[in-house]
Backbone bond lengths (Angstrom), bond angles and torsions (degrees), N, CA, C in turn:
res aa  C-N    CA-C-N  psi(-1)  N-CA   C-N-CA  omega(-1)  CA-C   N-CA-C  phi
1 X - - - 1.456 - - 1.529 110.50 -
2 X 1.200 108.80 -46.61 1.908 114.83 -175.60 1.673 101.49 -70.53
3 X 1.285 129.65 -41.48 1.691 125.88 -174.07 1.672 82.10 -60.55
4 X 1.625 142.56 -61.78 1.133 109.19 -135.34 1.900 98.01 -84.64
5 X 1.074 108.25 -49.09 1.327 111.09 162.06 1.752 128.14 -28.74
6 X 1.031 102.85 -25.91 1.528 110.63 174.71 1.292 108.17 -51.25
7 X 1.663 104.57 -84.04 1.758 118.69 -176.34 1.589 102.36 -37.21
8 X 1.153 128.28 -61.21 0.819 102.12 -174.65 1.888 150.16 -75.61
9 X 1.186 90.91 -10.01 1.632 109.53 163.96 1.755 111.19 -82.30
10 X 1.226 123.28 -34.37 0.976 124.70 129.16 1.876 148.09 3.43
11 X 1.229 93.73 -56.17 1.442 131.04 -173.04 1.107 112.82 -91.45
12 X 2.125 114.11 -51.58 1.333 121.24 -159.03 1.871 92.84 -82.54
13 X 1.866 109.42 -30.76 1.180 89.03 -169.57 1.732 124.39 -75.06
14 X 1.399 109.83 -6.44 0.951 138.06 -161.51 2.056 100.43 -75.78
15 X 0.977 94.33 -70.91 1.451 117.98 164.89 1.647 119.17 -46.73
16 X 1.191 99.47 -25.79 1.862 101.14 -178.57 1.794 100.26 -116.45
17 X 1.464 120.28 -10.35 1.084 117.65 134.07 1.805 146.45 -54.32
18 X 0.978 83.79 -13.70 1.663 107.02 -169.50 1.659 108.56 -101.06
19 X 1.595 107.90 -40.23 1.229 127.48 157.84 1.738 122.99 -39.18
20 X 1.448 82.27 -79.22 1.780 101.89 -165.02 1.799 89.36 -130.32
21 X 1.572 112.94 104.51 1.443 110.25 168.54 1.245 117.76 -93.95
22 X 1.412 104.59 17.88 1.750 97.20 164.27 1.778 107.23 -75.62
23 X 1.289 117.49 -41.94 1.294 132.87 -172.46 1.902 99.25 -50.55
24 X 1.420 127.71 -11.70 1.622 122.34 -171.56 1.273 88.45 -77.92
25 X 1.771 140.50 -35.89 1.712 97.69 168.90 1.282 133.74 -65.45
26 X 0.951 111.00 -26.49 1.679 128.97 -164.57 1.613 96.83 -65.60
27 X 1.633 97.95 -49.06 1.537 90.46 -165.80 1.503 105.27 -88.67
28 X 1.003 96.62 -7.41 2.084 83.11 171.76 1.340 99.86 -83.56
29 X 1.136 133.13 -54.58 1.581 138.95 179.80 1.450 100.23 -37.99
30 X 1.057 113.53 -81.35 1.736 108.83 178.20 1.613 121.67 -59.07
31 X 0.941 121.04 -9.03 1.764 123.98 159.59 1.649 94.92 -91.94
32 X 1.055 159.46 -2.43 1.553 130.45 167.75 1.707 88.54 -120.79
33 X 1.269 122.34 -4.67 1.551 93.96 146.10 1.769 149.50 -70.97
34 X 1.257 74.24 -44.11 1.548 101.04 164.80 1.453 108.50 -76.05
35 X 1.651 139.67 -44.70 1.563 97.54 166.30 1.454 130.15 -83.06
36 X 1.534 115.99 15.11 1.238 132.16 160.03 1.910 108.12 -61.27
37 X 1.167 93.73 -63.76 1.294 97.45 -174.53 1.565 111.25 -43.05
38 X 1.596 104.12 -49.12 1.469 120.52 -158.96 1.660 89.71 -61.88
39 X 1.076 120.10 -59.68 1.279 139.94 -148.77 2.191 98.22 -53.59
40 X 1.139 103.23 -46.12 1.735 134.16 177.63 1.457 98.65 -67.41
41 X 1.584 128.33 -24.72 1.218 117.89 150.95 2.166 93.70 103.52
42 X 1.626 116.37 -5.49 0.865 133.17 -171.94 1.489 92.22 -68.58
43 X 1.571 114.54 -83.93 1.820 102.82 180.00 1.714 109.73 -60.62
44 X 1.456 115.47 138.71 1.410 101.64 179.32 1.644 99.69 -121.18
């Protein structure tokens, strides 16, 4: 489920980066939280 989901969050953040680049902390912050979590085995 997470490989296919990747590319595409991926993409959207990419695109709403391009938009509004204030949003590149937010979204890096919340992408190395979440593969923190993942990583801790917490999201499975």
């Amino acid at each position: 489920m997470v490989v296919h989901l990747t590319p595409i969050v991926a993409l959207a953040g990419g695109v709403l980066i391009l938009i509004f680049p204030r949003l590149l902390n937010y979204i890096v912050a919340i992408y190395l939280i979440v593969a923190g979590l993942a990583g801790l085995g917490i999201i499975h």
